[in-house]
BALOBA-1460 file (C-alpha; in Angstrom, 3 decimals):
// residues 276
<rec num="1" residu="x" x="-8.435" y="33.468" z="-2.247"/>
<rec num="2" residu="x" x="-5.878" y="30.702" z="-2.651"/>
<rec num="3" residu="x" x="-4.059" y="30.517" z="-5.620"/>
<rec num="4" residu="x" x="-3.155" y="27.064" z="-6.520"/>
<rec num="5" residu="x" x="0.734" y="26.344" z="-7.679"/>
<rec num="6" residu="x" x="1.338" y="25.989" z="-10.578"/>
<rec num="7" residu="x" x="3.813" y="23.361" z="-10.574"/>
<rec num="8" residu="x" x="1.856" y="21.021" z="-8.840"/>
<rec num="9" residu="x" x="-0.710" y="21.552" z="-11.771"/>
<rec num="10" residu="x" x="1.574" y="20.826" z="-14.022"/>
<rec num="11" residu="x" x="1.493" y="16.686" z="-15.146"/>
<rec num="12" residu="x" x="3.370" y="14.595" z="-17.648"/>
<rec num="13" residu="x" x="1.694" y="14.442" z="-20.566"/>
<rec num="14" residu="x" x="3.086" y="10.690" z="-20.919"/>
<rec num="15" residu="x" x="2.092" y="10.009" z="-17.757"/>
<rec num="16" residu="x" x="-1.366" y="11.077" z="-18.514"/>
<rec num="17" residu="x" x="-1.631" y="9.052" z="-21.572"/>
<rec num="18" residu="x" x="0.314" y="5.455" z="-19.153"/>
<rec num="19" residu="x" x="-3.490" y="6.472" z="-16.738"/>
<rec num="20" residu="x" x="-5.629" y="6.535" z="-19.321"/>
<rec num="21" residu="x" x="-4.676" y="3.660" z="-21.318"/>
<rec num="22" residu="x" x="-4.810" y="1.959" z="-18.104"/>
<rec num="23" residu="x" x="-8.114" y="3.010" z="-17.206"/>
<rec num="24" residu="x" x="-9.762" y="1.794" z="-20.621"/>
<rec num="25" residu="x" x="-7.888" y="-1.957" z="-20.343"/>
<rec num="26" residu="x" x="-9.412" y="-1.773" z="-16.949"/>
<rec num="27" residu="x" x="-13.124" y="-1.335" z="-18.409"/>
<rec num="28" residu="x" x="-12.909" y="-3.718" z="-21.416"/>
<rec num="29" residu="x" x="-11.587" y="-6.623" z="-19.076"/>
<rec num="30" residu="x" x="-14.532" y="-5.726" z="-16.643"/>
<rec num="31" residu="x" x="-16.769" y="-5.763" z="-19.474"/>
<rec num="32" residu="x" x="-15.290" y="-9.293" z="-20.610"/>
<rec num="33" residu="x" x="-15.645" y="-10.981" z="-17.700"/>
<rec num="34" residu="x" x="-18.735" y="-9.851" z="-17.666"/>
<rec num="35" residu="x" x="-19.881" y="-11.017" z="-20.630"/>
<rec num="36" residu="x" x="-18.633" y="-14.318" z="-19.658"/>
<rec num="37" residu="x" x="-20.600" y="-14.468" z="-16.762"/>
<rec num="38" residu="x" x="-23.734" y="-14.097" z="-18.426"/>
<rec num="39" residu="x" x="-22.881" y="-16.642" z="-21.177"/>
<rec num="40" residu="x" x="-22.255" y="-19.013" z="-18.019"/>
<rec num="41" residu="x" x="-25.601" y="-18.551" z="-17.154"/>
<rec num="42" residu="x" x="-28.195" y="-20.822" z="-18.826"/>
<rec num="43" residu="x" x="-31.091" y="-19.221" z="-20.267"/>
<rec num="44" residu="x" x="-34.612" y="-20.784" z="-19.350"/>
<rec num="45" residu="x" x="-36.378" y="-22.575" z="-21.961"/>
<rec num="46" residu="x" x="-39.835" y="-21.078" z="-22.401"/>
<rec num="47" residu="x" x="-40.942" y="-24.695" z="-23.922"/>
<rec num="48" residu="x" x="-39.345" y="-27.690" z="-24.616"/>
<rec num="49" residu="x" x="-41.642" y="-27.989" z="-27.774"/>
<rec num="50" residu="x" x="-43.254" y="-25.500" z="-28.993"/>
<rec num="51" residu="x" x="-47.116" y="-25.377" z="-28.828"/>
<rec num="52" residu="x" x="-48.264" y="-25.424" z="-32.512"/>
<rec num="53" residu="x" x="-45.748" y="-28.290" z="-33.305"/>
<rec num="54" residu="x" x="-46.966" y="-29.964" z="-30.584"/>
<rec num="55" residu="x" x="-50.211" y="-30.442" z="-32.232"/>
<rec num="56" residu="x" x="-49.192" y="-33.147" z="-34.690"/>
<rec num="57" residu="x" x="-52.896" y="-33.812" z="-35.752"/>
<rec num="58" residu="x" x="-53.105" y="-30.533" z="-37.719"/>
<rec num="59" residu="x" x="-50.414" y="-31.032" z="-39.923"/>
<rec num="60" residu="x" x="-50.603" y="-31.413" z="-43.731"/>
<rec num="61" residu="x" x="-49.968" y="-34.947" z="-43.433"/>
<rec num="62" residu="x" x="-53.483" y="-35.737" z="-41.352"/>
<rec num="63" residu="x" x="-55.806" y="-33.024" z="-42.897"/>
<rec num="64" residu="x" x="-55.006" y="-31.859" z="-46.455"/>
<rec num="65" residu="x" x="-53.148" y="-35.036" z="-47.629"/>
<rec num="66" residu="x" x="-55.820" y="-37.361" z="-46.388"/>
<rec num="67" residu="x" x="-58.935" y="-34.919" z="-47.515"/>
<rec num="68" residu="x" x="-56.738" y="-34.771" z="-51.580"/>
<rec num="69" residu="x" x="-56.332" y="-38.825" z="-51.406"/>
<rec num="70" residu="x" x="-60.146" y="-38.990" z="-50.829"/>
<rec num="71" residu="x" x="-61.252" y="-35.918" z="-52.968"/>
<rec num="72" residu="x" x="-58.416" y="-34.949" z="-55.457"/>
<rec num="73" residu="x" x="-56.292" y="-37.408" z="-57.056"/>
<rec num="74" residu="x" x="-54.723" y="-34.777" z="-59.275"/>
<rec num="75" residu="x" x="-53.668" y="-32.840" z="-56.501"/>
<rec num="76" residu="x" x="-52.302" y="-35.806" z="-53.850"/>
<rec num="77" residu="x" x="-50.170" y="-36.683" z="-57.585"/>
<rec num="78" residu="x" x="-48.898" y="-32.597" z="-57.780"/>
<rec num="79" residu="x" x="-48.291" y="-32.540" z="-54.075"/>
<rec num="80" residu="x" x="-46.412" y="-35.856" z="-54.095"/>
<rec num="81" residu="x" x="-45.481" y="-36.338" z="-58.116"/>
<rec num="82" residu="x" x="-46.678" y="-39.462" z="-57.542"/>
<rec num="83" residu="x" x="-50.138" y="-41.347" z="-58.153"/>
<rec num="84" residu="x" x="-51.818" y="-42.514" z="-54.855"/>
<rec num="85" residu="x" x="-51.584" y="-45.920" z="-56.198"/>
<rec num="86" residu="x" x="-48.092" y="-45.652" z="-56.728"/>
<rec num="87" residu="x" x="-47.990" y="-44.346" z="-53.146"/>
<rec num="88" residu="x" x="-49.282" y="-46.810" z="-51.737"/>
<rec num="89" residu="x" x="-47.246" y="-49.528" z="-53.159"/>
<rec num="90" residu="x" x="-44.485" y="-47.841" z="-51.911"/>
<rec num="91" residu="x" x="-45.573" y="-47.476" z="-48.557"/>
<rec num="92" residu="x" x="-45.538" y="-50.907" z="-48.092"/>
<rec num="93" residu="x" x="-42.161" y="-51.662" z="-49.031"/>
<rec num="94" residu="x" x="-41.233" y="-48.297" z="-47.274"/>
<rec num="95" residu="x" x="-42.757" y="-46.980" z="-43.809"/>
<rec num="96" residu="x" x="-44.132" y="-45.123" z="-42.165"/>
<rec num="97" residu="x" x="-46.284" y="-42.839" z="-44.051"/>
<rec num="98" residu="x" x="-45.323" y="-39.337" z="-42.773"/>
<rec num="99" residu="x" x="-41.516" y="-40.204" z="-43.426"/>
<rec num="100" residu="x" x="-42.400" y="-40.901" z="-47.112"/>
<rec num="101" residu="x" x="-44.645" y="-37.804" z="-48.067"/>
<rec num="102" residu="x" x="-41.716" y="-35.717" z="-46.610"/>
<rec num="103" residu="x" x="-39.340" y="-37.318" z="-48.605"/>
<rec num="104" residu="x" x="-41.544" y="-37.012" z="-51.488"/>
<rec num="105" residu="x" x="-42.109" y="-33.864" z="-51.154"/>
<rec num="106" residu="x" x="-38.918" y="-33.211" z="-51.012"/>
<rec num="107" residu="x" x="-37.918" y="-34.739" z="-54.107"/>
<rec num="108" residu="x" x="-40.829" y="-33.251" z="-55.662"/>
<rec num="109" residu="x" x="-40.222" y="-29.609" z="-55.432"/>
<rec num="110" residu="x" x="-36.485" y="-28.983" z="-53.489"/>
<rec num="111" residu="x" x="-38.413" y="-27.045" z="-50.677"/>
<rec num="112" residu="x" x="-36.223" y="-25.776" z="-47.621"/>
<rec num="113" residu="x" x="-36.488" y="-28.015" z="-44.805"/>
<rec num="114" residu="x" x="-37.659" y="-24.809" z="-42.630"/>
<rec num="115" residu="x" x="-41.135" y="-24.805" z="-45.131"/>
<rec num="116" residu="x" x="-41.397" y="-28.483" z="-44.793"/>
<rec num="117" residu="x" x="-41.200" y="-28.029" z="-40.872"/>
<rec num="118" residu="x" x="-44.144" y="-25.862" z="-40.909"/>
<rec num="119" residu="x" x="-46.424" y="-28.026" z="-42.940"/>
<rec num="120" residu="x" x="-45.513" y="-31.019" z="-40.856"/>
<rec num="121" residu="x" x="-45.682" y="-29.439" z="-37.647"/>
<rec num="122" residu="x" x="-41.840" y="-31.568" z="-37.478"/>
<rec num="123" residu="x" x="-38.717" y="-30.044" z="-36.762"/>
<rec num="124" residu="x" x="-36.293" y="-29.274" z="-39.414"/>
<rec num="125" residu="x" x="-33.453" y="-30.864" z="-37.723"/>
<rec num="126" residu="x" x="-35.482" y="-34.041" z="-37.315"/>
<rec num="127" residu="x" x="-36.252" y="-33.747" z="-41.273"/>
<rec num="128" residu="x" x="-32.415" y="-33.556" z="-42.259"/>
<rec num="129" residu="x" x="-32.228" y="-37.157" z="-41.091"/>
<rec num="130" residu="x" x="-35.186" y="-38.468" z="-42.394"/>
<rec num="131" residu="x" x="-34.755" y="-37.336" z="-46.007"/>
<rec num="132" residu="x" x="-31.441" y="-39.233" z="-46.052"/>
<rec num="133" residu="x" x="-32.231" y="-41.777" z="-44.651"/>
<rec num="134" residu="x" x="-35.626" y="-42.688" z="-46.578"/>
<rec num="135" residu="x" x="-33.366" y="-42.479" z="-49.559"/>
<rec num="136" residu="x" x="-31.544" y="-45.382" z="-48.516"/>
<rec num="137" residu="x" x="-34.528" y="-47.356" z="-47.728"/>
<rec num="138" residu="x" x="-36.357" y="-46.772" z="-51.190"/>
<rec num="139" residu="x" x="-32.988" y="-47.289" z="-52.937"/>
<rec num="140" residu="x" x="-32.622" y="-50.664" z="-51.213"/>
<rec num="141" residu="x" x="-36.281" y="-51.860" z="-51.414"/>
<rec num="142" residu="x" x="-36.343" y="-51.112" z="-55.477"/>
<rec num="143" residu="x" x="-32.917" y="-51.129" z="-56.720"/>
<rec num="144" residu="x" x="-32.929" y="-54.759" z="-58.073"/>
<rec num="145" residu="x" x="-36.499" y="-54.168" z="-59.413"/>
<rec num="146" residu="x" x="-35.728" y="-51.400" z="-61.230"/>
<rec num="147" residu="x" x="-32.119" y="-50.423" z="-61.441"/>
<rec num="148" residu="x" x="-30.635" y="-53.027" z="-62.849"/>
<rec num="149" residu="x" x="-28.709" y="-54.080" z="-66.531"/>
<rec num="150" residu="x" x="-29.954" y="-57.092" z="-68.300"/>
<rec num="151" residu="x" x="-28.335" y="-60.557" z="-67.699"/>
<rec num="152" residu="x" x="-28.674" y="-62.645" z="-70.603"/>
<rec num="153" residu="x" x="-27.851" y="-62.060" z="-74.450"/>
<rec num="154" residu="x" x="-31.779" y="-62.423" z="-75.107"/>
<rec num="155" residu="x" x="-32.570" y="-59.483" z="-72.681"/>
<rec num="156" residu="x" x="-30.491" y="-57.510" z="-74.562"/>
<rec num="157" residu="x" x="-31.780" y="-58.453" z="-77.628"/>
<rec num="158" residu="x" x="-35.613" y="-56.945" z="-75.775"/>
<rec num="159" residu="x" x="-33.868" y="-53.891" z="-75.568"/>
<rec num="160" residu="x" x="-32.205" y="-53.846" z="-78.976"/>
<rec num="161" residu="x" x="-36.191" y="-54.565" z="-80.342"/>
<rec num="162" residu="x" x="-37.626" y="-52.082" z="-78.605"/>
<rec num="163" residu="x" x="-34.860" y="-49.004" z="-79.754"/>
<rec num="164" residu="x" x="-36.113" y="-50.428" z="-83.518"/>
<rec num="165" residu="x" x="-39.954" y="-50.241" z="-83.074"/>
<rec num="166" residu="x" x="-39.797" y="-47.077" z="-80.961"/>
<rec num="167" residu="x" x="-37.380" y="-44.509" z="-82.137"/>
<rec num="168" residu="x" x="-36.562" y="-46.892" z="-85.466"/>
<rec num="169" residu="x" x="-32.756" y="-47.007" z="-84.358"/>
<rec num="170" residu="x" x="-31.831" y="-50.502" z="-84.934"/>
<rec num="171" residu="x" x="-28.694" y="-52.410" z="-83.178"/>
<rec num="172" residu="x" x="-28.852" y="-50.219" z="-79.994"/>
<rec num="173" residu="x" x="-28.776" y="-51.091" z="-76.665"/>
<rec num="174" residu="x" x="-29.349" y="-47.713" z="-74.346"/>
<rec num="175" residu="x" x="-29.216" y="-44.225" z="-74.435"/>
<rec num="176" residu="x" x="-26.358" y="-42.589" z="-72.023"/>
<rec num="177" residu="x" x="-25.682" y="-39.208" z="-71.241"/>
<rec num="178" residu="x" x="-25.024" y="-37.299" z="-68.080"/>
<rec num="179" residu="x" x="-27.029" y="-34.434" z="-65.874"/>
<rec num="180" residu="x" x="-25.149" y="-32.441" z="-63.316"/>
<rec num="181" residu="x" x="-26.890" y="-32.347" z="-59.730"/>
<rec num="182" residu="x" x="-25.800" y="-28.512" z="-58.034"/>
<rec num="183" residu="x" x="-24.437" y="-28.710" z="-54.654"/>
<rec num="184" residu="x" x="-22.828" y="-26.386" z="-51.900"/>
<rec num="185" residu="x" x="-19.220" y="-26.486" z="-52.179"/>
<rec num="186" residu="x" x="-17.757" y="-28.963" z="-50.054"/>
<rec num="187" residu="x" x="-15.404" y="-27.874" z="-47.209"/>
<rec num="188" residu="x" x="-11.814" y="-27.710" z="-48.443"/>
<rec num="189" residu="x" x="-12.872" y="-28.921" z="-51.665"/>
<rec num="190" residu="x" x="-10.894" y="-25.973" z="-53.819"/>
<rec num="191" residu="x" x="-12.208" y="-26.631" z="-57.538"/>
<rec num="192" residu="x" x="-13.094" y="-29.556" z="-57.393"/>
<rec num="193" residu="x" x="-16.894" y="-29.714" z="-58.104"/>
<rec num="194" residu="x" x="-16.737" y="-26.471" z="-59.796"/>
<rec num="195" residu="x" x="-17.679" y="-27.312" z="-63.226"/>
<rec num="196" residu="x" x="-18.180" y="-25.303" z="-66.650"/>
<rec num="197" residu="x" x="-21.169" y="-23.479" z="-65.732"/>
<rec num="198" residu="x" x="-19.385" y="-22.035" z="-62.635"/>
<rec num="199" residu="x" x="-21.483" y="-24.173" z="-60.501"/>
<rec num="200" residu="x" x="-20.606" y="-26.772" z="-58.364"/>
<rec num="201" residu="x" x="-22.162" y="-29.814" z="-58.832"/>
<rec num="202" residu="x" x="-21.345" y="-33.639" z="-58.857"/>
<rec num="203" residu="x" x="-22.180" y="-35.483" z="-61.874"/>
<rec num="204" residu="x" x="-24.944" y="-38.580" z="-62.794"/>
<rec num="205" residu="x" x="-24.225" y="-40.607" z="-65.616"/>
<rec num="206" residu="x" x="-26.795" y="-43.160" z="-66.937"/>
<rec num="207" residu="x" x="-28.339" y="-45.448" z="-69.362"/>
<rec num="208" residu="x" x="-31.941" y="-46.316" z="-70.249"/>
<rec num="209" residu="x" x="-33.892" y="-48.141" z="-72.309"/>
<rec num="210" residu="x" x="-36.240" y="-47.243" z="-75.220"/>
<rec num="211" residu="x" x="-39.239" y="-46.476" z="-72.443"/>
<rec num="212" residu="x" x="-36.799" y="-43.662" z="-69.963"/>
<rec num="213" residu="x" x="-36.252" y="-46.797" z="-67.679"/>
<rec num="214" residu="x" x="-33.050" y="-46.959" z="-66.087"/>
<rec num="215" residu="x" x="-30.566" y="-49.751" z="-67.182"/>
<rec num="216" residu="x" x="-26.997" y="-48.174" z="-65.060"/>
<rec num="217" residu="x" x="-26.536" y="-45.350" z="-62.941"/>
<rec num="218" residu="x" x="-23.456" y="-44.055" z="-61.946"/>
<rec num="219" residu="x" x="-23.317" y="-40.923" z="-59.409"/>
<rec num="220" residu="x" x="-20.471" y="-38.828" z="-57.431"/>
<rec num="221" residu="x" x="-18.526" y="-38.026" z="-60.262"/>
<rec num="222" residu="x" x="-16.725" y="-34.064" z="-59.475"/>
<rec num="223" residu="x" x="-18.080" y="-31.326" z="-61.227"/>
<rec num="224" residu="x" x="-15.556" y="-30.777" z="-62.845"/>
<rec num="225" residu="x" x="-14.907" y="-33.939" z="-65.103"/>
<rec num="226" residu="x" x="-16.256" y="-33.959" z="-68.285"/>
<rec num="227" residu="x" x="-18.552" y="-36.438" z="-69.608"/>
<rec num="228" residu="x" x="-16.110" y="-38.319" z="-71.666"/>
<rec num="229" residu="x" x="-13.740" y="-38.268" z="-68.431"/>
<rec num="230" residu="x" x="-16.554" y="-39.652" z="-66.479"/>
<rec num="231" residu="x" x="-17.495" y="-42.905" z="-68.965"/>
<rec num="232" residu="x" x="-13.729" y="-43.291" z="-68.945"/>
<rec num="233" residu="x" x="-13.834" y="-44.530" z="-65.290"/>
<rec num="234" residu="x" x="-17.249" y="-45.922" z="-65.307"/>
<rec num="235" residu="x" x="-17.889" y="-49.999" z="-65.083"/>
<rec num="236" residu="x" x="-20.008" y="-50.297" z="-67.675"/>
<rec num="237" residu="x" x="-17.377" y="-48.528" z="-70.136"/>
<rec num="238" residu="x" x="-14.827" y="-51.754" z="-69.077"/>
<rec num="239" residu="x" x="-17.828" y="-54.064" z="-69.660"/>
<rec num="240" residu="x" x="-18.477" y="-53.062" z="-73.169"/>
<rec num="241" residu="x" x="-14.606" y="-52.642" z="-74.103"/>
<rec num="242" residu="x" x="-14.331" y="-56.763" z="-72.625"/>
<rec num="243" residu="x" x="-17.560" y="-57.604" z="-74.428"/>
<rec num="244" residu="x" x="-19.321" y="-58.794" z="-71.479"/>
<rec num="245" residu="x" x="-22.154" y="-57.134" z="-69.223"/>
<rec num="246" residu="x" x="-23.336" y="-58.598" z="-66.048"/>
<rec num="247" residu="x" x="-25.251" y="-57.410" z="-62.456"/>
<rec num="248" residu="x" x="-22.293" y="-59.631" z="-60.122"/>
<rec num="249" residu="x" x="-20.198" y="-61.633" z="-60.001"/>
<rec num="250" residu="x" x="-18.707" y="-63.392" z="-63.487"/>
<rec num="251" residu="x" x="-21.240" y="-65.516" z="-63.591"/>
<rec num="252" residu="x" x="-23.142" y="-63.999" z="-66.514"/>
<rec num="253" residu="x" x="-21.702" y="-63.367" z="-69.659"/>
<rec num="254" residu="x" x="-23.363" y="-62.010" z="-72.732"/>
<rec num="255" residu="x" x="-22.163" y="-61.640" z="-76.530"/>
<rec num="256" residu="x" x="-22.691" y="-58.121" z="-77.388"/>
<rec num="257" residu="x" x="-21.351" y="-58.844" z="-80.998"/>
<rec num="258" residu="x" x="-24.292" y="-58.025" z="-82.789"/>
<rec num="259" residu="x" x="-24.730" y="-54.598" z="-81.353"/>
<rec num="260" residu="x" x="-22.520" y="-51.998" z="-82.527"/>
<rec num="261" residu="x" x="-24.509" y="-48.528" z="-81.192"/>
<rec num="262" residu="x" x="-24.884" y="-47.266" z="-77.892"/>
<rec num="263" residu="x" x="-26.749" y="-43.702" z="-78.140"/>
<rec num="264" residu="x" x="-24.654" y="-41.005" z="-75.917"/>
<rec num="265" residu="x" x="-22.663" y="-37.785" z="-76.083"/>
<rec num="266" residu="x" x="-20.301" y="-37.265" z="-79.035"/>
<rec num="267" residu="x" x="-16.977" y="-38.171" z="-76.654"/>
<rec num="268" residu="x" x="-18.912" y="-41.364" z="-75.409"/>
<rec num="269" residu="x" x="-19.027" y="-42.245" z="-79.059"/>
<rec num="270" residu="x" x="-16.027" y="-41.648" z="-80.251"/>
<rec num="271" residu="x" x="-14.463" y="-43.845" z="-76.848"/>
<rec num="272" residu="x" x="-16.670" y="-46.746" z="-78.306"/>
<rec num="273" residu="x" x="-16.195" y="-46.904" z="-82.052"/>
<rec num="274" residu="x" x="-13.713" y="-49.499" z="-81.475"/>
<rec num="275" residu="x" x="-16.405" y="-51.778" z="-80.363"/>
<rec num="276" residu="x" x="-17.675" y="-54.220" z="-82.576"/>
């Protein structure tokens, strides 16, 4: 029986360590690479559109909306938060129809665009563009209808009336105060929207008559401004201060002498007391 030497047995201990080290960088680039071979490699698509979205006839829009606008008022109103008048009026200003209910809808209740793909049998990516720009439409079509500050001393003498017979607060021209809207934080954004409530948000700032109707709006404001720091930069804020209000331009002026009260938030009021 042979009786191996043992010197020739005998191995480094570093050297041992120099091979294996060697061996395992060996196997984890040979598992890299081959990783990158298979991302290389396009994967089939097993349908360019998927079969149930592909059946656009069986969505919510051209079944349950149409069967609640013939049937159930009240429910086309909850689904919607709009009447089907109302709808319809606004379809013709704004088109086409499908666009609008999502955008509704989404107004309506905040759902996730991945529920609102499933009832429309319409991709969710697809839906993040059409919200926006919907928007933009309806805010264009109505915005001089009915977003808009009177023009003339007697249409601010309407609202003035109406404050008086309503809510029996005489010499006042609007109610202002501000909402904040949450949001994600913005990229790179720090603290900026991160307001009070430790949420972030941007902020809305408006004015309405005696009947809720909007007069001024004023959006984008950060989070983390306060209200009085918000009217402080605000047009409408430099219009009262100059006694003069107007939609464009300089061509309308209008005395706002005789009107001393503009309802709002304690710092609004105390910016305005000057005005007289």
């Amino acid at each position: 029986m042979l009786i191996p030497d043992k010197k020739k047995m005998d191995v480094d201990d570093s050297t041992l360590e120099l091979c294996l080290a060697n061996a395992l960088v060996a196997t984890n680039l040979l598992s890299l690479m081959h990783t990158r071979n298979m991302k290389k490699k396009k994967k089939a698509r097993r349908h360019w559109v998927k079969p149930w979205m592909a059946r656009k006839s069986k969505n919510v829009f051209n079944n349950l909306l149409k069967e609640m606008c013939l049937e159930d008022q009240q429910a086309f109103y909850d689904y919607h938060r709009m009447h089907r008048k109302n709808f319809a009026e606004l379809l013709e200003l704004v088109s086409p129809a499908q666009r609008l209910s999502i955008t509704l809808r989404y107004l309506a209740t905040g759902e996730s665009r991945r529920s609102l793909e499933f009832q429309y049998r319409t991709s969710h990516c697809l839906i993040s563009s059409i919200i926006p720009e919907t928007c933009d439409a309806i805010f264009t079509s109505l915005k001089n209808d009915y977003l808009k500050l009177p023009t003339s001393s007697e249409e601010w003498q309407q609202v003035a009336s109406v404050f008086s017979s309503v809510w029996n607060f005489p010499m006042c021209i609007g109610a202002l105060d501000g909402k904040r809207v949450l949001i994600r934080k913005p990229s790179n954004s720090g603290s900026e929207y991160f307001d009070y409530k430790t949420h972030h948000s941007i902020i809305m700032l408006a004015l309405v008559d005696a009947n809720y109707k909007f007069l001024y709006v004023d959006i984008g404001a950060q989070g983390r401004a306060s209200d009085a720091g918000v009217w402080d930069k605000c047009n409408l804020r430099e219009y009262l201060e100059e006694k003069r209000l107007q939609e464009c331009g300089r061509e309308h002026h209008v005395d706002l002498r005789a009107f001393k009260e503009l309802v709002g938030v304690i710092a609004m009021m105390l910016k305005m007391c000057g005005i007289t």
